[in-house]
C-alpha positions in Angstrom: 11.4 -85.1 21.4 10.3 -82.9 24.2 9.5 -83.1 27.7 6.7 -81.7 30.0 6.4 -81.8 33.7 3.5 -80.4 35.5 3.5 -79.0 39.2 0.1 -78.7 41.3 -0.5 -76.6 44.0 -3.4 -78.8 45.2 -6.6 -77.9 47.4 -4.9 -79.5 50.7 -2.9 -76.4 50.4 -5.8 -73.9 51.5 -5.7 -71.2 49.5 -9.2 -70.4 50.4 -10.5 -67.4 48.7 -13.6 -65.8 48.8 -15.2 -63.8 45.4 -18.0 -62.9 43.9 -18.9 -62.4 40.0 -20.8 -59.0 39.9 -21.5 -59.3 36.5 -24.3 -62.2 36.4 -27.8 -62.6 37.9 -27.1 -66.4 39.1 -26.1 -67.3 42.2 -22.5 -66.4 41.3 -23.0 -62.6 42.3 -22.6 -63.3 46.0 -20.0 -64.1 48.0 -18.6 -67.8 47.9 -15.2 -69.2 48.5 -13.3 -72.2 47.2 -10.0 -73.8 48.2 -8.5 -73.2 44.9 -6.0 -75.5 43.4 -3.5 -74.3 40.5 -2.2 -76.5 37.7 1.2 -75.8 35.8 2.3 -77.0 32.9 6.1 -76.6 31.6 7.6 -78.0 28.8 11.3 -78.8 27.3 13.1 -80.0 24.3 16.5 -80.4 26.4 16.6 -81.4 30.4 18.8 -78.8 32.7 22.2 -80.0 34.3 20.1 -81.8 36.7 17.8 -83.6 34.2 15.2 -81.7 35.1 12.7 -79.7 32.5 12.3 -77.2 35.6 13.8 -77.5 39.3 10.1 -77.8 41.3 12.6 -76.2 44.1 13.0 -73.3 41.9 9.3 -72.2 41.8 9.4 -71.6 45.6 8.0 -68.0 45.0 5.4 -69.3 43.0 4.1 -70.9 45.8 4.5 -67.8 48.2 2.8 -65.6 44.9 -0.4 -67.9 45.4 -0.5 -67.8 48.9 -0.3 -63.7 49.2 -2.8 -63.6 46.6 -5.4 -66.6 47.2 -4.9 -67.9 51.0 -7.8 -66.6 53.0 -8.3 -63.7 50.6 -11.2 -61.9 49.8 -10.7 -61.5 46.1 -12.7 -58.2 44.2 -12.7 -56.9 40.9 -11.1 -53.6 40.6 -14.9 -52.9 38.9 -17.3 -54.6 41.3 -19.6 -51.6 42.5 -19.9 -52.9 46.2 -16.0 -51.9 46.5 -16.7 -49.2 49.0 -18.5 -51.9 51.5 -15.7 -54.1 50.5 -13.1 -51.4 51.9 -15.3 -50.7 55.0 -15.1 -54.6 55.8 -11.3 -54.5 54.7 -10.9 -51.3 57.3 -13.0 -52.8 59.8 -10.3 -56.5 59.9 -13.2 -58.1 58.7 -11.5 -59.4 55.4 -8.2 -59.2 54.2 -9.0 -57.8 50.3 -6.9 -58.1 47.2 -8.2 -56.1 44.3 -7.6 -57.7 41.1 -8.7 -56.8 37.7 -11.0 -59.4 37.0 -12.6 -62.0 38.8 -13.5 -66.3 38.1 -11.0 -68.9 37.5 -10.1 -67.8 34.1 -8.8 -64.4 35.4 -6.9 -66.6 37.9 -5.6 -68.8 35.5 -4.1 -66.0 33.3 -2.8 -64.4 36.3 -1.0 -67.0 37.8 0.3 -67.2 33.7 2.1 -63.9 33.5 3.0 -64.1 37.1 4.9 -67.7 36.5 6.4 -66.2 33.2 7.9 -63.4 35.1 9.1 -65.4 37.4 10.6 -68.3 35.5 12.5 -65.3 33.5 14.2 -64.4 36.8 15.7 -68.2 37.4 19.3 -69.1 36.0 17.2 -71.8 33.3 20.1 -74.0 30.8 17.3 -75.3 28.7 14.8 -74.2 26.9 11.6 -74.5 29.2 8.4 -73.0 28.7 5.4 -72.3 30.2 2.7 -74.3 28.3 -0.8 -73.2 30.4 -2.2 -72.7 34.1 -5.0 -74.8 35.3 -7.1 -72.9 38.5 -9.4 -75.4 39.3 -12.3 -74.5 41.9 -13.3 -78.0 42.6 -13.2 -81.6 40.8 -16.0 -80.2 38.2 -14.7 -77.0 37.5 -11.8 -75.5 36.5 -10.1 -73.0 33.5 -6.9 -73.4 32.0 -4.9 -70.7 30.6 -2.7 -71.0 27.3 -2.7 -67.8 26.2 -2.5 -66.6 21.9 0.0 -66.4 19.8 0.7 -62.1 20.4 0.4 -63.0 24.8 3.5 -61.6 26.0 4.7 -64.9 27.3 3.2 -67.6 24.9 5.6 -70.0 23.8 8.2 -68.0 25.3 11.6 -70.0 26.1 13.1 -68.9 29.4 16.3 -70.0 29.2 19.6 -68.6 27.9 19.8 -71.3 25.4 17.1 -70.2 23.6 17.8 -69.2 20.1 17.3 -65.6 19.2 13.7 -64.5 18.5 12.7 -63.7 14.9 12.1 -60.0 14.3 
């Protein structure tokens, strides 16, 4: 038997970011923003002391993660060959720019991924919980979901001190 829980950080919270894919020739390559909403998925084979598979309260600097990176953001890819207008706008207190590696709601997704993983290894977890996927959803028709592979540093990766020993 196991248990999953899912948390949303939903589109009435705002993180409005602004992006661009500069690797296409649609309408993508310019500048457009979305209120972006993130979907987590954990799941358990035992419940905590609490009977929870994760305490929502817990996952407080999740929320403050998304918010730094994502809440009225202008998001550019470490590669996008506009960055030196980016960092004249930036300089200017025109935008407030985060460089990221990649760009689109995949890259989010698997952001959000590692940065939840690396944060769930910080909490005092009884149980075996794991991080299933990340959902970063632009709007109700589209969205990505990030699961990861089997050699991902955190797939399937039990974050509790319950967890049996990994297999070398």
């Amino acid at each position: 038997m196991k248990y999953q829980v899912t948390k949303t950080y939903g589109h009435n919270l705002g993180l409005s970011a602004c992006f661009r894919q500069h690797r296409t020739d649609t309408h993508c390559k310019f500048l457009h923003g979305y209120a972006l909403s993130f979907k987590l998925t954990f799941e358990a084979s035992t419940l905590d002391n609490r009977n929870w598979v994760v305490g929502f309260g817990d996952l407080k600097p999740v929320k403050k993660f998304l918010e730094d990176t994502f809440d009225h953001k202008t998001v550019v890819a470490a590669d996008d060959p506009c960055m030196g207008t980016f960092q004249n706008m930036r300089d200017a207190g025109v935008i407030d720019m985060i460089v990221l590696p990649s760009v689109g709601c995949e890259s989010f997704a698997k952001l959000v991924y590692n940065k939840v993983a690396s944060i769930l290894l910080e909490l005092d977890q009884v149980n075996d919980v794991k991080l299933l996927s990340v959902e970063c959803r632009e709007h109700e028709g589209n969205s990505a979901i990030y699961i990861g592979d089997e050699n991902a540093e955190h797939k399937g990766k039990c974050y509790s001190r319950s967890c049996p020993p990994d297999p070398q």
